[in-house]
C-alpha positions as CSV (number, residue, x, y, z in Angstrom):
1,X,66.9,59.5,46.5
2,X,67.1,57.5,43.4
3,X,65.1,60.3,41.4
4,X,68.2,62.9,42.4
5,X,70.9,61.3,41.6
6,X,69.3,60.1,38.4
7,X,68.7,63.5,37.3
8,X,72.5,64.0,38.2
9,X,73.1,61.7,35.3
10,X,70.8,62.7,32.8
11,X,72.8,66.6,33.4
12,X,76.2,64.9,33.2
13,X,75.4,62.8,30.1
14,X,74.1,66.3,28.2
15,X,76.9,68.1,28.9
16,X,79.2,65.0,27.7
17,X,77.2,64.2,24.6
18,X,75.6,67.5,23.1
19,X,79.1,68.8,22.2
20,X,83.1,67.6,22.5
21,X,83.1,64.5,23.8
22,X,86.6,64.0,22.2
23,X,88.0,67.1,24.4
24,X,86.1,65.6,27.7
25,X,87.7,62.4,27.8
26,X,90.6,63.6,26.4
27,X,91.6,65.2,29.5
28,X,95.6,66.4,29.8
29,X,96.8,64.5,32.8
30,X,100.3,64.0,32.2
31,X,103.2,66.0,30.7
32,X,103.0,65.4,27.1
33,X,106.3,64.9,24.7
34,X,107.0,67.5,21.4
35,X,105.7,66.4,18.5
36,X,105.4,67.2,14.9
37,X,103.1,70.1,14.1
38,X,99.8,69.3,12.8
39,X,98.3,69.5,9.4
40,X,95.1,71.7,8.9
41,X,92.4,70.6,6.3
42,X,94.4,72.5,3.7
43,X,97.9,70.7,3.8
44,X,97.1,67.8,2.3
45,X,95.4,69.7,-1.0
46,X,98.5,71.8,-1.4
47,X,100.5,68.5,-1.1
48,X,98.1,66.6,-3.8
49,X,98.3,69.2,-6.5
50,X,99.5,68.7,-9.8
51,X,103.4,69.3,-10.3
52,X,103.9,72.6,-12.3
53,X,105.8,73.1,-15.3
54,X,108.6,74.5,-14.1
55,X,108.8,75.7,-10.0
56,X,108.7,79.6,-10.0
57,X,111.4,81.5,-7.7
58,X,109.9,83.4,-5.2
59,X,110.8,86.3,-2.3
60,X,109.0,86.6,0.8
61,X,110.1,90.1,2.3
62,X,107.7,89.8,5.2
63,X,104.2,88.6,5.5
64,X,103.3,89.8,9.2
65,X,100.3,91.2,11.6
66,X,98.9,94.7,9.9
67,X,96.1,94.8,12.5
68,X,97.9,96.1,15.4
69,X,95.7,94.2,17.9
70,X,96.5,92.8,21.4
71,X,95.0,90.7,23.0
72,X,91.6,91.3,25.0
73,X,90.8,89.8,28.7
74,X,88.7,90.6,31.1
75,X,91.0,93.6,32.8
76,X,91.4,95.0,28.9
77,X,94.0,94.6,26.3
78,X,97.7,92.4,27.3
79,X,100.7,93.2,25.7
80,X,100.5,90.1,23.9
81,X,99.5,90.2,20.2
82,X,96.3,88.5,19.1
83,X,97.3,86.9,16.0
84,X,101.1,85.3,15.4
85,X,103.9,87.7,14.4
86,X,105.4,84.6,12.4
87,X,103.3,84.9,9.7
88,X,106.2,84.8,6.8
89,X,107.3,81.4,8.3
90,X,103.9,80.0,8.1
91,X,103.9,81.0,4.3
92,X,107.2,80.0,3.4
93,X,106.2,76.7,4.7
94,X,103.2,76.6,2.7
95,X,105.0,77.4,-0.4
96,X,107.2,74.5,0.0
97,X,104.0,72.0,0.5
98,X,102.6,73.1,-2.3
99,X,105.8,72.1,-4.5
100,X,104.8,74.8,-6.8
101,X,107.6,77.7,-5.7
102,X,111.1,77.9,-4.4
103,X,111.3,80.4,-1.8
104,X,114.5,82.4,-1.0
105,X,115.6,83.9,2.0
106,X,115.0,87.4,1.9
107,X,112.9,88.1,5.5
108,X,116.3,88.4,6.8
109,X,118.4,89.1,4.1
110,X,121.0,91.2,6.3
111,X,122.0,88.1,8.2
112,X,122.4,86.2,4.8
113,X,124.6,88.9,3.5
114,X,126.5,89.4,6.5
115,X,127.6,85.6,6.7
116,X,128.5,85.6,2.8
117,X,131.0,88.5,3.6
118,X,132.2,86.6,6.4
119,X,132.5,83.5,3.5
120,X,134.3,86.2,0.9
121,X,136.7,87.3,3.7
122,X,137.9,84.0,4.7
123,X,138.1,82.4,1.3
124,X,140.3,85.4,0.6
125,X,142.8,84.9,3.9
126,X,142.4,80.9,2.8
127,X,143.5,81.6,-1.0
128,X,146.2,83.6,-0.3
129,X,147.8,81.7,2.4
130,X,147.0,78.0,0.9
131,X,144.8,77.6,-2.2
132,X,144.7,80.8,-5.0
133,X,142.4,78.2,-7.2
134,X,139.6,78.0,-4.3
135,X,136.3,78.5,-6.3
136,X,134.4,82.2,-6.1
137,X,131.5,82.0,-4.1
138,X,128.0,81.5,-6.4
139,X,126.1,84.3,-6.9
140,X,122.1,84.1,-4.9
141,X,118.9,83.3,-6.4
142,X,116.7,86.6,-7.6
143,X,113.1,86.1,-7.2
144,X,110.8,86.5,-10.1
145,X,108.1,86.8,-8.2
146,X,107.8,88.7,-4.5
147,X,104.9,88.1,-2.9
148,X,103.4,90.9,-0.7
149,X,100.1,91.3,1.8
150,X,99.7,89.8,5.7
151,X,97.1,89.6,7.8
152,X,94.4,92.5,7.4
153,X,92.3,92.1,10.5
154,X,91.4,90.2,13.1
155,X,87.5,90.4,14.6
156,X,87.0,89.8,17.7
157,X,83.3,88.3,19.3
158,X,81.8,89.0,15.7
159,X,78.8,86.2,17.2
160,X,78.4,85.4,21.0
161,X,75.4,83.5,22.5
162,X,74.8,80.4,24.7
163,X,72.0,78.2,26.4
164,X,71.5,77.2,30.0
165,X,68.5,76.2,32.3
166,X,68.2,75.3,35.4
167,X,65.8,73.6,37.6
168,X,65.5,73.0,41.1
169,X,69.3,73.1,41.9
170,X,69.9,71.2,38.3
171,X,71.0,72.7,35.8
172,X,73.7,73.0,32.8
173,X,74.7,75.8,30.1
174,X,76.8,76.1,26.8
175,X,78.7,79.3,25.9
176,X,80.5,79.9,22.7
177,X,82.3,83.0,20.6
178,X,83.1,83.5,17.2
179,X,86.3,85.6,16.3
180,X,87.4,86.3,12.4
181,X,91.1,86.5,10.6
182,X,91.5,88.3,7.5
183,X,94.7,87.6,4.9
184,X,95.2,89.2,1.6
185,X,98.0,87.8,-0.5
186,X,99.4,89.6,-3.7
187,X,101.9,87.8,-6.7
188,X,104.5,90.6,-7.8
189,X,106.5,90.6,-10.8
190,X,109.7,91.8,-10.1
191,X,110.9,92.6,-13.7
192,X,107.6,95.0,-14.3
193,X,106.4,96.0,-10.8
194,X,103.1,94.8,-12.0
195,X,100.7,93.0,-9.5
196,X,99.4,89.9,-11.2
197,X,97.8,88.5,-8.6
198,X,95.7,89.1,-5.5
199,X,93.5,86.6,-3.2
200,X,91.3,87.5,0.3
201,X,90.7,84.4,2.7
202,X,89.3,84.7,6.0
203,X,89.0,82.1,8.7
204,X,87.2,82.4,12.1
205,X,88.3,80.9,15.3
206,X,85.4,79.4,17.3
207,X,85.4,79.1,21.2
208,X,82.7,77.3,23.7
209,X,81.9,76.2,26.7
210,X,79.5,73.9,28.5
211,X,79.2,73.3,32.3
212,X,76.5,71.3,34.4
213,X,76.0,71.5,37.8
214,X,74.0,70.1,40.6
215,X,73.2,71.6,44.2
216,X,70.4,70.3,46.4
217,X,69.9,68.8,49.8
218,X,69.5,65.3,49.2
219,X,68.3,64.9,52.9
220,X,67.9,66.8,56.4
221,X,71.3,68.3,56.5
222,X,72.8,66.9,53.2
223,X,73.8,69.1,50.7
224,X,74.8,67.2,47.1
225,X,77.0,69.8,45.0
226,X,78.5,68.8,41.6
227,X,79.3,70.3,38.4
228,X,81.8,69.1,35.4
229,X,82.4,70.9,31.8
230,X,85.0,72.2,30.2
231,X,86.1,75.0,27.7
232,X,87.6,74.5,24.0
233,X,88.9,77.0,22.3
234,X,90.4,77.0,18.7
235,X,94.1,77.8,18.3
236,X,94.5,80.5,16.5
237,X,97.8,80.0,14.9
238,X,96.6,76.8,13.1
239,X,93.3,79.6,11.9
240,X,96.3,81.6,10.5
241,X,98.4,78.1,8.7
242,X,94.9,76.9,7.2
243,X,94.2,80.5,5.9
244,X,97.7,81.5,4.5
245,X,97.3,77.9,3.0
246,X,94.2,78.3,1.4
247,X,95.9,81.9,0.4
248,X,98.1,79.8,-1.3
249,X,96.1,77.1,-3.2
250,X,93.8,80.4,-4.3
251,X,96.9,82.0,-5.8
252,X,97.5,78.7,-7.6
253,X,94.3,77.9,-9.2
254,X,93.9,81.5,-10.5
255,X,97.7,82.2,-12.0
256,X,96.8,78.5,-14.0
257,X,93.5,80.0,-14.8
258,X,94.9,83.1,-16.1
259,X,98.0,81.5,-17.7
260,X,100.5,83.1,-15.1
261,X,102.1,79.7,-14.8
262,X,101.7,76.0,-16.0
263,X,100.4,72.8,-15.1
264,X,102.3,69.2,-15.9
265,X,99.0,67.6,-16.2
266,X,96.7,66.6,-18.8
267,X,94.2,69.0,-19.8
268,X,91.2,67.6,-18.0
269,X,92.8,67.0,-15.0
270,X,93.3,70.6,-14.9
271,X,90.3,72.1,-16.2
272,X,88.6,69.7,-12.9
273,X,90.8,71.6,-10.9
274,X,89.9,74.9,-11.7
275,X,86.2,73.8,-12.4
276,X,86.1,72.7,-9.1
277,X,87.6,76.0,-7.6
278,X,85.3,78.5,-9.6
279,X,82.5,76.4,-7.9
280,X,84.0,76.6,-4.5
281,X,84.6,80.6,-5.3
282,X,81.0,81.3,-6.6
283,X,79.6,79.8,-3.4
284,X,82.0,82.0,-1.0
285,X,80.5,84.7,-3.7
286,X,77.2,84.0,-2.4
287,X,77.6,83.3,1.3
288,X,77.4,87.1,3.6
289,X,78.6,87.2,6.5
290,X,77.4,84.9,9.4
291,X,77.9,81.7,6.9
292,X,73.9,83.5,5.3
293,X,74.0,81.3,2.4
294,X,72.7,83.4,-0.8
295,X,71.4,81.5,-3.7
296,X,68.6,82.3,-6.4
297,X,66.4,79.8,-5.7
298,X,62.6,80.3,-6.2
299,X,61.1,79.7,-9.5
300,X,58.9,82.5,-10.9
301,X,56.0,80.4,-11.7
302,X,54.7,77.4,-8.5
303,X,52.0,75.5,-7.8
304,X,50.9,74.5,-3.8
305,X,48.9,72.2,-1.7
306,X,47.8,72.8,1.4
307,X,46.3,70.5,4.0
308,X,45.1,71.7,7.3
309,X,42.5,72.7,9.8
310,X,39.9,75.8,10.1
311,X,38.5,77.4,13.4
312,X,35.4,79.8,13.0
313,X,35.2,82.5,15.0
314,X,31.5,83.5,15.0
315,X,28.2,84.4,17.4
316,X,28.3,80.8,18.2
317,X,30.4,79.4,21.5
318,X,32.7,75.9,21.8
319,X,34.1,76.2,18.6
320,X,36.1,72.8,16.9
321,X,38.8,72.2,14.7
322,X,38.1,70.3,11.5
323,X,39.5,69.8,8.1
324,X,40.8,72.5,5.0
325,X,42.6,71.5,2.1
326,X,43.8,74.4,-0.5
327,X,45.3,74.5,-3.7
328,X,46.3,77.4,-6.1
329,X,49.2,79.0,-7.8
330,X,52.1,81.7,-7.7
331,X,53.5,84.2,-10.3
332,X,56.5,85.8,-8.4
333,X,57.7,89.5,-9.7
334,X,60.8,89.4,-8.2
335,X,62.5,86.9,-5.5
336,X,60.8,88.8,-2.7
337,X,57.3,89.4,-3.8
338,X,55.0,87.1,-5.5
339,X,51.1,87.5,-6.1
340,X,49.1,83.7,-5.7
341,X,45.9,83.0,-5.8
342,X,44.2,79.5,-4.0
343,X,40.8,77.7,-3.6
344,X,40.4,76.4,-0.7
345,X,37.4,73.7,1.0
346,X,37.0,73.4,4.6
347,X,34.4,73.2,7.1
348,X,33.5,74.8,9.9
349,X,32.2,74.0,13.1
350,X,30.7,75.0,16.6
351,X,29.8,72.0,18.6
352,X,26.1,71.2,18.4
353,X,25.0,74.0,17.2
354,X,26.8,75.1,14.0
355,X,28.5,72.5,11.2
356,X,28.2,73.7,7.3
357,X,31.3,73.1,4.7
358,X,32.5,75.9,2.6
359,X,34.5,77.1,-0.5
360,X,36.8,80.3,-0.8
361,X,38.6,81.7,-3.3
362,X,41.6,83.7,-2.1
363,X,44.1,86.7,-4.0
364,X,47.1,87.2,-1.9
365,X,50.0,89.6,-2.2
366,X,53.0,87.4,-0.9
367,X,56.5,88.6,0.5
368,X,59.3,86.5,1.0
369,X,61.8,87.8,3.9
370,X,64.5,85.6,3.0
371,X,64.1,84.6,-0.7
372,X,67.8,83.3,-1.3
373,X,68.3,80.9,1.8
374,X,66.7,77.4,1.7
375,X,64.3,78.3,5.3
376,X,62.6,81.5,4.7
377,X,59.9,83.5,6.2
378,X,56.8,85.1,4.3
379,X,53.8,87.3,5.0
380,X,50.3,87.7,3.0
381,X,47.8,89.6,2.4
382,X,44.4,89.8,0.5
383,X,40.4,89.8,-0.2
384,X,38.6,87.2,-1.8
385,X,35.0,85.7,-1.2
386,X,33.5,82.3,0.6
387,X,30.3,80.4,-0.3
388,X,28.5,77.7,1.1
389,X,28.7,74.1,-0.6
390,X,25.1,75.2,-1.4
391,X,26.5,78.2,-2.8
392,X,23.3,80.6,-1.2
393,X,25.4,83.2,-0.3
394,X,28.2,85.0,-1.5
395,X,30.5,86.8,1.3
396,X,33.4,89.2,1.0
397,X,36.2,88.5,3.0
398,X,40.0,89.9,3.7
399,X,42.5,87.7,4.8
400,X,46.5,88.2,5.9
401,X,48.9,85.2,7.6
402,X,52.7,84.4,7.5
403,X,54.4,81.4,7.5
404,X,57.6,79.6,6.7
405,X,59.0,77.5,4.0
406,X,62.2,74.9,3.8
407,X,63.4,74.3,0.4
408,X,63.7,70.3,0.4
409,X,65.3,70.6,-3.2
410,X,65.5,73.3,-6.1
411,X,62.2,72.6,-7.0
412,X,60.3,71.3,-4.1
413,X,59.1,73.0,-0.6
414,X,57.4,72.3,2.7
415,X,55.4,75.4,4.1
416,X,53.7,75.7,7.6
417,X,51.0,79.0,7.7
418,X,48.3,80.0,9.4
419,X,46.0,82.7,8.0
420,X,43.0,84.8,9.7
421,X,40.2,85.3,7.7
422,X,37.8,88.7,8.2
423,X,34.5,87.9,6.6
424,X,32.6,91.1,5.3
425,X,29.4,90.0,7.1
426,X,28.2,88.6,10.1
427,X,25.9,85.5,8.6
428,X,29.1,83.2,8.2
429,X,27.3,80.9,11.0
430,X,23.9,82.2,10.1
431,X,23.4,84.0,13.4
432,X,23.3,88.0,13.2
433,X,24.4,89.1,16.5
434,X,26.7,92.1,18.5
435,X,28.4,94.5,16.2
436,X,31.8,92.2,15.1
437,X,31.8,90.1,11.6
438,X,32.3,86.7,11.7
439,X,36.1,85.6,11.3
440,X,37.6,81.9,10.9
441,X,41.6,80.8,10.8
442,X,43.5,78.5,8.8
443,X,46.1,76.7,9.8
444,X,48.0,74.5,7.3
445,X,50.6,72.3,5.8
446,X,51.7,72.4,2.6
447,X,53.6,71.3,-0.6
448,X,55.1,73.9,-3.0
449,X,56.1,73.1,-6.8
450,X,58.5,75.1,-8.5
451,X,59.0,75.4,-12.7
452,X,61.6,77.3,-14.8
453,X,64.2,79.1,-14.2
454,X,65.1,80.9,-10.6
455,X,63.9,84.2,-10.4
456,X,67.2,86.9,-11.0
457,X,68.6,89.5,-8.8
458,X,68.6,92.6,-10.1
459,X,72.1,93.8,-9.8
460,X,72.2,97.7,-8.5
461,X,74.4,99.6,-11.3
């Protein structure tokens, strides 16, 4: 009885502690009071940026949904939109956080007319009856700048996956989803029509689930049920605020960079600031869809070191593992294929029958699947030749593998591999018997050096 109820525990405790604690005991139990609106990650770095010269003047005509999307369920599409219609509000607010432009009303510019002709016509009854000094109404603001675009697209499900198990009436699984907003946002100038400036953000809106459960009979006529989880999802108006945000601080950084608009800082304060940008922008540059990293990384010259185990496969039975230890060098072409070549010592064994060390020397053809992300697979081929250490006989031998490296550093990486190695002759364990060669496998860990420069992508024209 103990046993079950403990493995109740161990279930609830994973499904607390693997992911959202905060929104587990966080549970809405009460009617909560209006608040404030929260900040995303982006607020405050629009609120901590340097003043700018002078504010610019700005129109906002309408910055709204272009994807025409409604929102999915289970039964098909609602008539309610998937992303916020509000859009131009969230950017007008952004604008005034950032300090850096004055928006004017111009979203609903009819209702601002209207009201100054209502203005107009009683100032004109007023003056004429009373006062025929009252003071003419002050012409509005013009915008120097209008700024255009709105939100592109909106992905739904663009990754899906989860995890569950269960065992004997225990069990517990995890469920999550992946959507994707796109904004573009364009600077205008309204004296020339010419479009100074345009910036693409995109944001995605993530979404899990996790659930445990627990169903047995406990006893003769007992049956124990339970089951707890819960579902987050993120909202996607505050995905839209942080990207029209980001929008924002993009459109900043690259007028200064371009000398659209000044900065009331000292120089190096803003040369960090858009030092700091480019670096943020060449990473984006670099990262594909799916948050795939891209990076030249791989030098084209390295040097390895291999430590491992060997395991002949010969005439001879009960084969045993024992040591291998390699070292050798690579000269990579380009970042996915590199040719290496190794020396390698290692023994090998069949228990109480067979046990002889030997030395190889190995040419490989080496491709890298994934050359620009730190953990990347690789395949191998070759031929070389094996001795004995009494170096009596010379034997051909081809040999393929794969593995996969982690790039600890720039310079420095941990491979695993295993290789199988076709010897050219059956006298590897100095038995000549049935029709198959001998044939023994490496399995190994190792250390990879890299020197110079990372080898270039060659750019298609």
């Amino acid at each position: 009885m103990y046993n079950k109820f403990y493995n109740v525990i161990v279930v609830c405790s994973c499904a607390l502690f693997l992911s959202g604690c905060g929104t587990y005991f966080n549970q809405p139990i009460t009617i909560e009071s209006a608040r404030i609106g929260e900040d995303t990650e982006v607020t405050k770095t629009l609120r901590d940026f340097p003043s700018p010269v002078e504010p610019l003047v700005v129109g906002v005509y309408k910055f709204r949904d272009q994807t025409g999307q409604y929102k999915p369920t289970e039964s098909g599409n609602t008539f309610s939109t998937a992303v916020t219609q509000g859009a131009t509000t969230i950017l007008i607010k952004a604008l005034e956080d950032s300090k850096w432009f004055v928006p004017i009303e111009r979203e609903n510019l009819s209702n601002l007319l209207n009201e100054r002709n209502i203005i107009r016509s009683t100032r004109k009854e007023y003056r004429k009856n009373k006062n025929p000094n009252e003071p003419q109404l002050p012409p509005l603001l013009y915008a120097g700048i209008i700024l255009e675009g709105g939100i592109v697209s909106y992905d739904s499900n663009i990754i899906t996956g989860g995890l569950g198990a269960r065992y004997f009436g225990v069990g517990a699984s995890t469920q999550y989803r992946q959507d994707r907003i796109t904004i573009y946002l364009r600077a205008v100038s309204t004296s020339s029509g010419k479009i100074l400036k345009t910036v693409y953000v995109s944001k995605t809106i993530l979404s899990q689930a996790l659930d445990a459960n627990f169903f047995r009979y406990v006893r003769f006529r007992r049956l124990l049920e339970a089951e707890t989880g819960f579902t987050k999802n993120e909202p996607a108006q505050m995905a839209v605020s942080e990207a029209i945000e980001k929008a924002v601080e993009s459109l900043i950084v690259e007028g200064v960079e371009d000398k659209l608009w000044e900065v009331n800082a000292e120089p190096e304060v803003v040369e960090n600031l858009v030092e700091k940008y480019k670096a943020e922008k060449n990473e984006a540059q670099n990262t594909a869809l799916y948050d795939r990293y891209f990076k030249e990384r791989r030098s084209k010259t390295s040097v390895f070191l291999k430590g491992g185990t060997a395991l002949i496969g010969g005439d001879l039975n009960n084969p045993e593992l024992t040591y291998s230890v390699k070292a050798g060098a690579r000269w990579y072409f380009n970042p996915y294929l590199n040719v290496n070549s190794s020396i390698n010592k290692f023994e090998l064994t069949n228990e109480n029958s067979f046990s002889k060390g030997f030395n190889a020397i190995d040419l490989n053809a080496e491709l890298s699947l994934l050359p620009f992300e730190k953990l990347s697979p690789f395949l191998y081929g070759g031929m070389g030749i094996v001795n004995d250490d009494d170096f009596d006989n010379t034997l051909f031998k081809l040999q393929y593998g794969g593995g996969i490296e982690y790039l600890v550093s720039d310079k420095v990486g941990i491979s695993l591999s295993a290789t199988h190695n076709l010897v050219l002759s059956d006298e590897l364990d100095n038995i000549v018997q049935g029709k198959r060669d001998d044939q023994y496998f490496n399995f190994s860990l190792g250390l990879n050096w890299y020197f110079g420069n990372p080898v270039k992508r060659k750019k298609i024209e």
